[in-house]
N, CA, C and O atoms as a Tinker XYZ file with bonds, in Angstrom:
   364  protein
     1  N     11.325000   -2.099000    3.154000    73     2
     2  CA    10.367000   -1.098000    2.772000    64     1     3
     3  C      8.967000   -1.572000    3.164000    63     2     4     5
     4  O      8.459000   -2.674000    2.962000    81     3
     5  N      8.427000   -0.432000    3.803000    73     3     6
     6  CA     6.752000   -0.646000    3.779000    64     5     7
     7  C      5.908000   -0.307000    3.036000    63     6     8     9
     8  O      5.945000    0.923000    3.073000    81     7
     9  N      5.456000   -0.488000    2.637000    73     7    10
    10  CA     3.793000   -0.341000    1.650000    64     9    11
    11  C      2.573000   -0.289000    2.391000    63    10    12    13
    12  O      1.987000   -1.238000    2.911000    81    11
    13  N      2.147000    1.302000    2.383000    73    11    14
    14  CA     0.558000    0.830000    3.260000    64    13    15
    15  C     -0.204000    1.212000    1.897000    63    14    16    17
    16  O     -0.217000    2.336000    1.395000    81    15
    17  N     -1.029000   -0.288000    1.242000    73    15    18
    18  CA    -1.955000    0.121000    0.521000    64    17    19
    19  C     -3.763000    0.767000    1.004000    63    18    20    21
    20  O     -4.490000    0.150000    1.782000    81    19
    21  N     -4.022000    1.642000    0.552000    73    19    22
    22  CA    -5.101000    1.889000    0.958000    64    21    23
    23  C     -6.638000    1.411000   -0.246000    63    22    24    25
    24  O     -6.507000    1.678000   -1.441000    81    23
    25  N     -7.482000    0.976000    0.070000    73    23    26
    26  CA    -8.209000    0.028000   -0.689000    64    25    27
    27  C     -9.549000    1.129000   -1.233000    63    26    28    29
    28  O    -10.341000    0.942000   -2.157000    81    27
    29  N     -9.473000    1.974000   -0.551000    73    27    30
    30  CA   -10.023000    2.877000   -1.005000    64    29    31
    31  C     -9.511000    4.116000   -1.777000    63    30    32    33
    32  O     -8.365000    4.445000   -1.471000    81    31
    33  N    -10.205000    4.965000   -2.834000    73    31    34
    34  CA    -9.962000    5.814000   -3.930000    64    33    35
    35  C     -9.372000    7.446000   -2.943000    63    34    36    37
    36  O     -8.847000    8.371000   -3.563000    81    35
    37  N     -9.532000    7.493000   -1.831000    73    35    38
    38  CA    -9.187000    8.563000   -1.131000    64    37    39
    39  C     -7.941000    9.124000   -0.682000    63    38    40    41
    40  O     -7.565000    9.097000    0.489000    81    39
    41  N     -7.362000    9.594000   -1.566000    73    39    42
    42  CA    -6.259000    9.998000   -1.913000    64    41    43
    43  C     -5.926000   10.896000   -0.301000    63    42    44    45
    44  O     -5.060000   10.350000    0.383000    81    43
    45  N     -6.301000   11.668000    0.053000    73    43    46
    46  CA    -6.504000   12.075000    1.309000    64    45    47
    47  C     -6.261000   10.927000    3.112000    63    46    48    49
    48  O     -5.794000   11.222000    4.212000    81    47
    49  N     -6.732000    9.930000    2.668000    73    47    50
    50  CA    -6.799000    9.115000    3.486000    64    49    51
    51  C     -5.212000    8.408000    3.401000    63    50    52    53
    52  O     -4.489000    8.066000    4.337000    81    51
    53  N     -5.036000    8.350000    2.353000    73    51    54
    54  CA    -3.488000    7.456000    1.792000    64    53    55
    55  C     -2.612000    8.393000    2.592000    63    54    56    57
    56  O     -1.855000    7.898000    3.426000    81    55
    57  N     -2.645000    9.672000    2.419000    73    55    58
    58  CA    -1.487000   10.649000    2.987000    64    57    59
    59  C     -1.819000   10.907000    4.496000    63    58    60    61
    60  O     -0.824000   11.331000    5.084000    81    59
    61  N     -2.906000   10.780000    5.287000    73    59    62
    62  CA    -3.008000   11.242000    6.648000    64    61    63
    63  C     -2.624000    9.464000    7.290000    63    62    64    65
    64  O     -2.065000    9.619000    8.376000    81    63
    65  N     -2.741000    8.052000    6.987000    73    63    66
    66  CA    -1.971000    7.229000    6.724000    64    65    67
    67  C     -0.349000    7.163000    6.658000    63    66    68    69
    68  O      0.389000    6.807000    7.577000    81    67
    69  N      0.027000    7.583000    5.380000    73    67    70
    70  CA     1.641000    7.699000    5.416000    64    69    71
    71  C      1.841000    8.520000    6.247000    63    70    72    73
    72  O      2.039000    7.815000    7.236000    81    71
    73  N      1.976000   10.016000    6.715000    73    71    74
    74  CA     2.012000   11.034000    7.399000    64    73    75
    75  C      2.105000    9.945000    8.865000    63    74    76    77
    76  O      3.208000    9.487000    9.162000    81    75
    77  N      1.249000    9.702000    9.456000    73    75    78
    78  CA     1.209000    9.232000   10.818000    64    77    79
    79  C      2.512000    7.947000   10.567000    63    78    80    81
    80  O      3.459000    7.855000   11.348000    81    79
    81  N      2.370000    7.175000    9.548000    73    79    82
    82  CA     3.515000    6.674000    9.829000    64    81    83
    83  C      4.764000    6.528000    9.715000    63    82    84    85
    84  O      5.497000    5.583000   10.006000    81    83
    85  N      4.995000    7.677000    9.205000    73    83    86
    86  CA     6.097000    8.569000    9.000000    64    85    87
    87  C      6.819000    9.022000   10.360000    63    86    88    89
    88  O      7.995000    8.953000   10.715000    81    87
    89  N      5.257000    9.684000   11.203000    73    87    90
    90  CA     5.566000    9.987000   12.362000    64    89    91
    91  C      6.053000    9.231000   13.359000    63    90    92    93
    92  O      7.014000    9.670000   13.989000    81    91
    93  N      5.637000    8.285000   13.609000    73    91    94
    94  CA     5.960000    6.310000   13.926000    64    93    95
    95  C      6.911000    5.578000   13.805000    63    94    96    97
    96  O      7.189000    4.619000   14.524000    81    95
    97  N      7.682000    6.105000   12.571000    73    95    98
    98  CA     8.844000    5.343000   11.886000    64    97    99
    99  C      9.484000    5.962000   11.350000    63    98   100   101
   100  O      9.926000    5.576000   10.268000    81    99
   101  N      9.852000    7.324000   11.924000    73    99   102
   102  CA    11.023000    8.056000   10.416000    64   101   103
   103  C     11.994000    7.558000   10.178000    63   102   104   105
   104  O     12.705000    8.417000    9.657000    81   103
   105  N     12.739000    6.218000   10.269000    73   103   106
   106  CA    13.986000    5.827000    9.764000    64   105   107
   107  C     13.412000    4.867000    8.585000    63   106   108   109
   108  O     13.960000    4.822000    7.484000    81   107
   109  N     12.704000    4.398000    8.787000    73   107   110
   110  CA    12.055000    3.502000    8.173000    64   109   111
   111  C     11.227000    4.047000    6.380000    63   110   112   113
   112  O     10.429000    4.978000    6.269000    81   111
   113  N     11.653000    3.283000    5.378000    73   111   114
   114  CA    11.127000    3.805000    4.218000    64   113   115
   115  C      9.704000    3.095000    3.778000    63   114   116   117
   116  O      9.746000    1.962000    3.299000    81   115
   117  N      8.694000    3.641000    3.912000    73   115   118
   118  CA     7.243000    3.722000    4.053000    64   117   119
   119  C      6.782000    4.493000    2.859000    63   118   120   121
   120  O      6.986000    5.697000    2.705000    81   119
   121  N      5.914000    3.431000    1.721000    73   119   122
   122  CA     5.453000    4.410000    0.547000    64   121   123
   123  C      3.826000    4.211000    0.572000    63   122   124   125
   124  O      3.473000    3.032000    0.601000    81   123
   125  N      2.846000    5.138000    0.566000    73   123   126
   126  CA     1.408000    4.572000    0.497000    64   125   127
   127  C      0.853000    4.843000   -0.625000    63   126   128   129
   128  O      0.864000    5.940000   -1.184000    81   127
   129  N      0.320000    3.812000   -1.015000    73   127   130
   130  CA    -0.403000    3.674000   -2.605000    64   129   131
   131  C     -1.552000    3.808000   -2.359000    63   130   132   133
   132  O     -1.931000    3.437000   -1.248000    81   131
   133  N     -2.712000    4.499000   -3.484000    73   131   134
   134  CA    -3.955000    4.516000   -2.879000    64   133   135
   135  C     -4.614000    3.627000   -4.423000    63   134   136   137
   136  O     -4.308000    3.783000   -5.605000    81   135
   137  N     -5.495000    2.798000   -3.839000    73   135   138
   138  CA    -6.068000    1.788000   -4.851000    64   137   139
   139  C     -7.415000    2.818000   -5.941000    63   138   140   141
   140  O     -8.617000    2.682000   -5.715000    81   139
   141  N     -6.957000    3.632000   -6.894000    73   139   142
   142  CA    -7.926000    4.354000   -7.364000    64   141   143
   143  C     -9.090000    4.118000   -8.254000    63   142   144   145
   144  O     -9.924000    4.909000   -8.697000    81   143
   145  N     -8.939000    2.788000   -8.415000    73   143   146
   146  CA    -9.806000    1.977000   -8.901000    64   145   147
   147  C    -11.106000    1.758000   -7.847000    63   146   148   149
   148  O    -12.292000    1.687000   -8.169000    81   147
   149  N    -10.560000    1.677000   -6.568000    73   147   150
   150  CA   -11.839000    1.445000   -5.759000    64   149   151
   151  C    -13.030000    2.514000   -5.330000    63   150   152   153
   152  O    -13.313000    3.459000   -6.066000    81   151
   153  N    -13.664000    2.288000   -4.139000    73   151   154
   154  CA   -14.765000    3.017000   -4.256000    64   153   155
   155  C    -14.630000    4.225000   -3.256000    63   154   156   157
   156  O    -13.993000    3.767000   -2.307000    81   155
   157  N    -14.869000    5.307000   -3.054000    73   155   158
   158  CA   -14.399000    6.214000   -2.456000    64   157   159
   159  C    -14.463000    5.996000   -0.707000    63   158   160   161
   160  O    -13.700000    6.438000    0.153000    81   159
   161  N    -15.562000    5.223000   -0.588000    73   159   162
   162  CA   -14.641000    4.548000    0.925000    64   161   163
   163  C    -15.482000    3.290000    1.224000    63   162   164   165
   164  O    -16.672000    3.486000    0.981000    81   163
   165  N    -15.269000    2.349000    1.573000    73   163   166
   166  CA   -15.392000    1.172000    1.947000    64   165   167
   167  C    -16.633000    0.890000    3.728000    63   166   168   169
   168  O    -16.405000    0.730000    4.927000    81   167
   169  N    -17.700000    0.965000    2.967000    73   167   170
   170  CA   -19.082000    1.491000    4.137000    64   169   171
   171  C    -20.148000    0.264000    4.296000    63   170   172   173
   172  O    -21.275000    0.295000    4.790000    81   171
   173  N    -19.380000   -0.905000    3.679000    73   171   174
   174  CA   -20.268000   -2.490000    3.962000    64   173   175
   175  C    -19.584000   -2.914000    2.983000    63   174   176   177
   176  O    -18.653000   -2.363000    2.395000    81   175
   177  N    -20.424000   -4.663000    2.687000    73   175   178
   178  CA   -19.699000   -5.668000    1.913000    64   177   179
   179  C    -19.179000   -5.332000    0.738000    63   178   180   181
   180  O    -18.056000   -5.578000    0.298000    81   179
   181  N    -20.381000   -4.545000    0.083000    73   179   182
   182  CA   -20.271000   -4.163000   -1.351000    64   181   183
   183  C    -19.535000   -3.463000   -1.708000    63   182   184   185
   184  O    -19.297000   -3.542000   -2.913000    81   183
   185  N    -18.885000   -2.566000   -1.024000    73   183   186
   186  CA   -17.480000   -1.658000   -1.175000    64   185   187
   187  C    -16.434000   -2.548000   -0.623000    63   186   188   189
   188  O    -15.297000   -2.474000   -1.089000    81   187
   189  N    -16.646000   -3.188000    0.106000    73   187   190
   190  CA   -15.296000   -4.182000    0.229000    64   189   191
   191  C    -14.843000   -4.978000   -1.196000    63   190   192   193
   192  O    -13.818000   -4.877000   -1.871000    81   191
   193  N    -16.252000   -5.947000   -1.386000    73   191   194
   194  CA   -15.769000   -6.509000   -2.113000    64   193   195
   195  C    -15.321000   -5.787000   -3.917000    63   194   196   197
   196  O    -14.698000   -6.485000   -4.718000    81   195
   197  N    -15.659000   -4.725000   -4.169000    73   195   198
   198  CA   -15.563000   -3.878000   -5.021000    64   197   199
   199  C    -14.402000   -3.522000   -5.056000    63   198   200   201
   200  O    -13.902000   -3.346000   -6.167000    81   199
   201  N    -13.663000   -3.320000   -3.950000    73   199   202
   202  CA   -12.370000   -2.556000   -4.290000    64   201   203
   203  C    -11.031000   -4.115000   -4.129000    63   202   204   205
   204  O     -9.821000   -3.930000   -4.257000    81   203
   205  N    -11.686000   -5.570000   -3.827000    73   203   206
   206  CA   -10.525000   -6.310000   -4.195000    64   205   207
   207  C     -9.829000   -6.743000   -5.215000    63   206   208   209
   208  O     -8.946000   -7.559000   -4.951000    81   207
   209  N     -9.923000   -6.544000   -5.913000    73   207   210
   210  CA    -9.812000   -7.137000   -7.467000    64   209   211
   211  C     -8.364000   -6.199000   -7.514000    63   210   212   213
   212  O     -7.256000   -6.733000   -7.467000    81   211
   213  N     -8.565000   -4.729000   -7.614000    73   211   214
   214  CA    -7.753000   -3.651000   -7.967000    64   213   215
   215  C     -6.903000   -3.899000   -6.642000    63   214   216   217
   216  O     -5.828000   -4.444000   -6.889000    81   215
   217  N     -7.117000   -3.643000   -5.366000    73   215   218
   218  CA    -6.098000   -4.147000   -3.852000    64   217   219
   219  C     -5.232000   -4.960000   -4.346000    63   218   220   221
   220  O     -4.032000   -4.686000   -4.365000    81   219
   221  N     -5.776000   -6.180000   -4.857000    73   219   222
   222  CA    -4.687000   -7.443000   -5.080000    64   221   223
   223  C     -3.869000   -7.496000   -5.920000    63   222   224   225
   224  O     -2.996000   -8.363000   -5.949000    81   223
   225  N     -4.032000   -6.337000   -6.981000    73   223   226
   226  CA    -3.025000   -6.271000   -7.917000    64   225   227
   227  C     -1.899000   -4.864000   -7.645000    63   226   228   229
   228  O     -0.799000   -4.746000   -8.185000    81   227
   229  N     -2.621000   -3.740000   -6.524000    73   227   230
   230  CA    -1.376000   -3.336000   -5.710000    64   229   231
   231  C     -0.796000   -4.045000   -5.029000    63   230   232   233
   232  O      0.175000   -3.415000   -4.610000    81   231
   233  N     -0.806000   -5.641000   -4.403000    73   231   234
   234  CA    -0.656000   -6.467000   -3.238000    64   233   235
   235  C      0.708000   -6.914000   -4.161000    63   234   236   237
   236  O      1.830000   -6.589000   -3.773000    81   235
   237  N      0.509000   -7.688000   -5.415000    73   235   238
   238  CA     1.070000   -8.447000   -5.957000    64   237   239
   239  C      2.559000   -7.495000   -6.492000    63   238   240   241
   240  O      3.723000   -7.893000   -6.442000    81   239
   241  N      1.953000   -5.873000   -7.099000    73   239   242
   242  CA     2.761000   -5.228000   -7.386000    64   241   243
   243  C      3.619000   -5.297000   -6.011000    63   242   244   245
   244  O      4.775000   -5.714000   -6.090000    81   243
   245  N      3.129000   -4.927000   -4.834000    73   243   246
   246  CA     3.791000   -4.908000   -3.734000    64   245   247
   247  C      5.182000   -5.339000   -3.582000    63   246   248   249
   248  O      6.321000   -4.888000   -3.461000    81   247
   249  N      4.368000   -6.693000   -3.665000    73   247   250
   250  CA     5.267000   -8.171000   -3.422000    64   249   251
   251  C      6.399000   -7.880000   -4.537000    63   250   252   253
   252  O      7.514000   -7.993000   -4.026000    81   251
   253  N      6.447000   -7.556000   -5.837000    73   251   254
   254  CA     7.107000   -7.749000   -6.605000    64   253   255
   255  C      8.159000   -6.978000   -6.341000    63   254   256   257
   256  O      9.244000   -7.474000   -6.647000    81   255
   257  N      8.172000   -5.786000   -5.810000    73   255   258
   258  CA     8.840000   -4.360000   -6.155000    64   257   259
   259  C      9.561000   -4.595000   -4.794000    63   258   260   261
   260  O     10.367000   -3.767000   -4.368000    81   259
   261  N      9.221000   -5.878000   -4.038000    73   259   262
   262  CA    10.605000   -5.925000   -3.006000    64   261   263
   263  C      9.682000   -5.463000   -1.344000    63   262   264   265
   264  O     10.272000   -5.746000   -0.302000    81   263
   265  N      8.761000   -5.011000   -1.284000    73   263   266
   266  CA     7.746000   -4.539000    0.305000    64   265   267
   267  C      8.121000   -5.945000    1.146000    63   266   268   269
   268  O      7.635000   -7.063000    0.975000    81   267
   269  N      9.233000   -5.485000    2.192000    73   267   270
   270  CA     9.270000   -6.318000    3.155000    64   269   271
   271  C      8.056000   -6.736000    4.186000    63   270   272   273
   272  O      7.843000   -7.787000    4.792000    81   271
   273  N      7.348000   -5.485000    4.139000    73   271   274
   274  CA     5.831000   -5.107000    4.418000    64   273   275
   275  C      4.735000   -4.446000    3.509000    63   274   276   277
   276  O      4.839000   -3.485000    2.747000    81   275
   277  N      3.224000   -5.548000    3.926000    73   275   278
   278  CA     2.468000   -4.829000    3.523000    64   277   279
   279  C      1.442000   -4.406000    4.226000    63   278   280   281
   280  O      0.860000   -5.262000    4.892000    81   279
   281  N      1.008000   -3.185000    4.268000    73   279   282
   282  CA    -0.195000   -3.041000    5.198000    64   281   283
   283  C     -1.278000   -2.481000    4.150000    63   282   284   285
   284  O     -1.059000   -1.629000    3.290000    81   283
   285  N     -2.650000   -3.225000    4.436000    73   283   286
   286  CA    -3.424000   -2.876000    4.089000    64   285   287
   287  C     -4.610000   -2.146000    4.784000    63   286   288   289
   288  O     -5.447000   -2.797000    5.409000    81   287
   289  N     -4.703000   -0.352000    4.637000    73   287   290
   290  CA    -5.074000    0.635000    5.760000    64   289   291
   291  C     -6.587000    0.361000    5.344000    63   290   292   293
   292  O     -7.125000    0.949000    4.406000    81   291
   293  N     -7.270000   -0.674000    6.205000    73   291   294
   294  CA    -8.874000   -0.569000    6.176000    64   293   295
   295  C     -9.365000   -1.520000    7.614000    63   294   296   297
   296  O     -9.049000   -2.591000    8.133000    81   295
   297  N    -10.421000   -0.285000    7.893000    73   295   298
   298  CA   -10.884000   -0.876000    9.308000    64   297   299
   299  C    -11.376000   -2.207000    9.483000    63   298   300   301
   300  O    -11.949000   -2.549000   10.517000    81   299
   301  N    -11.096000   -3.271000    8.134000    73   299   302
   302  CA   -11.582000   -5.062000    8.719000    64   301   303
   303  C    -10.395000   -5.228000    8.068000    63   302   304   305
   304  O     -9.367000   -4.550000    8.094000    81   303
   305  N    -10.747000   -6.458000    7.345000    73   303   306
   306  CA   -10.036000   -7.464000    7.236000    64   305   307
   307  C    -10.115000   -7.152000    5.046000    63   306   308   309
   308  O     -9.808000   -8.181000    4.444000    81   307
   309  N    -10.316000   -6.460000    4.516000    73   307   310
   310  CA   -10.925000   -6.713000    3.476000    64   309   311
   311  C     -9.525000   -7.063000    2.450000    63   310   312   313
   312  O     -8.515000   -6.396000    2.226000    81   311
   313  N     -9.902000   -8.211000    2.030000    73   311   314
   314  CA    -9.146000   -8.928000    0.671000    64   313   315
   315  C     -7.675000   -9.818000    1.329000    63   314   316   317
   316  O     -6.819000  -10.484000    0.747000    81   315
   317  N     -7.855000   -9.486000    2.696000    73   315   318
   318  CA    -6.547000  -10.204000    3.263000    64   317   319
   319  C     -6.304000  -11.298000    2.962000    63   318   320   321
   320  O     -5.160000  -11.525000    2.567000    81   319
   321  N     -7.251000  -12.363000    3.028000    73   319   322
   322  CA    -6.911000  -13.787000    2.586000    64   321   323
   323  C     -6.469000  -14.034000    1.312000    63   322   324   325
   324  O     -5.562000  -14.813000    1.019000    81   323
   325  N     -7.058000  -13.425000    0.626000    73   323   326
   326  CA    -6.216000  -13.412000   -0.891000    64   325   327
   327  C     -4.839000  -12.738000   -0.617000    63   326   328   329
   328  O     -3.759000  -13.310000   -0.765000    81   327
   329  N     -5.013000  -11.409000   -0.186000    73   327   330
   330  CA    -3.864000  -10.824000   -0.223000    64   329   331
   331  C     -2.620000  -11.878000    0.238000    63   330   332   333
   332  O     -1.673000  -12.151000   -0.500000    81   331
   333  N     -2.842000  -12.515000    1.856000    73   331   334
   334  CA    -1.901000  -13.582000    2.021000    64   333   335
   335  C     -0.984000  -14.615000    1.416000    63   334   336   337
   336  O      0.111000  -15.132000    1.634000    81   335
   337  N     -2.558000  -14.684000    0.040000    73   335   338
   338  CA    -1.611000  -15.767000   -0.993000    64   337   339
   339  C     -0.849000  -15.007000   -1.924000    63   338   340   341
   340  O     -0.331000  -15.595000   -2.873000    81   339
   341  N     -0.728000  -13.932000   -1.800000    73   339   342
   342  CA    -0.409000  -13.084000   -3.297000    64   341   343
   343  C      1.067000  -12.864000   -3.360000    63   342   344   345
   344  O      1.755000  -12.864000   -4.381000    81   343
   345  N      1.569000  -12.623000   -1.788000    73   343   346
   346  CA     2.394000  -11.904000   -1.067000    64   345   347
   347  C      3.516000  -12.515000   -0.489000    63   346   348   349
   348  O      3.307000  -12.835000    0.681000    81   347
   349  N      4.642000  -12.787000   -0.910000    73   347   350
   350  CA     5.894000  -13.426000   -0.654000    64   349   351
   351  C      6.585000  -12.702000    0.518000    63   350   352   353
   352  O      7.622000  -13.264000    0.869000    81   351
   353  N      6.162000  -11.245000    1.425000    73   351   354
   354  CA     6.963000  -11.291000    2.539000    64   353   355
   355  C      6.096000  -12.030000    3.561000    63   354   356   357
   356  O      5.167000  -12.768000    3.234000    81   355
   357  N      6.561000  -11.716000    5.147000    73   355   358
   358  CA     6.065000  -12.208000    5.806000    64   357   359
   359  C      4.411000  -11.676000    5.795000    63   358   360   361
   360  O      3.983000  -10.709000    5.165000    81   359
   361  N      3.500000  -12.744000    6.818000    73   359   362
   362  CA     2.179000  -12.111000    6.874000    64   361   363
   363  C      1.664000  -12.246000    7.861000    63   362   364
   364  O      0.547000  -11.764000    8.046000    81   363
């Protein structure tokens, strides 16, 4: 199973996300979570670092619930290094 978490509150963004990779992978079981704790979109540091706290505890849920994959849908890098440690599949 894949997990694309999205780190931002944009519920909209989570589904045009799953949707495309749906399109990409229809055999494949793909669920996208949207982090609603965070900030409605991620536009410099301060929205990055704002929405990790809540990311890492979808990351961890991730990990727990079995996500052979995780993707985290944001145009850098935001919370990955933590995320790396959080996360028991591959990375």
């Amino acid at each position: 199973m894949i997990i694309i978490i999205n780190p931002n509150s944009t519920v909209s963004m989570t589904q045009a996300m799953l949707e495309t990779a749906h399109k990409a992978c229809p055999d494949i079981m793909i669920k996208g979570w949207t982090s609603h704790k965070g900030p409605v979109a991620i536009q410099g540091p301060e929205d990055g670092e704002a929405c990790v706290p809540h990311l890492l505890k979808l990351v961890e849920k991730a990990s727990d619930d079995g996500a052979s994959v995780i993707i985290i849908g944001c145009f850098d890098d935001t919370g990955l290094d933590a995320a790396r440690k959080l996360a028991v599949c591959p990375n």
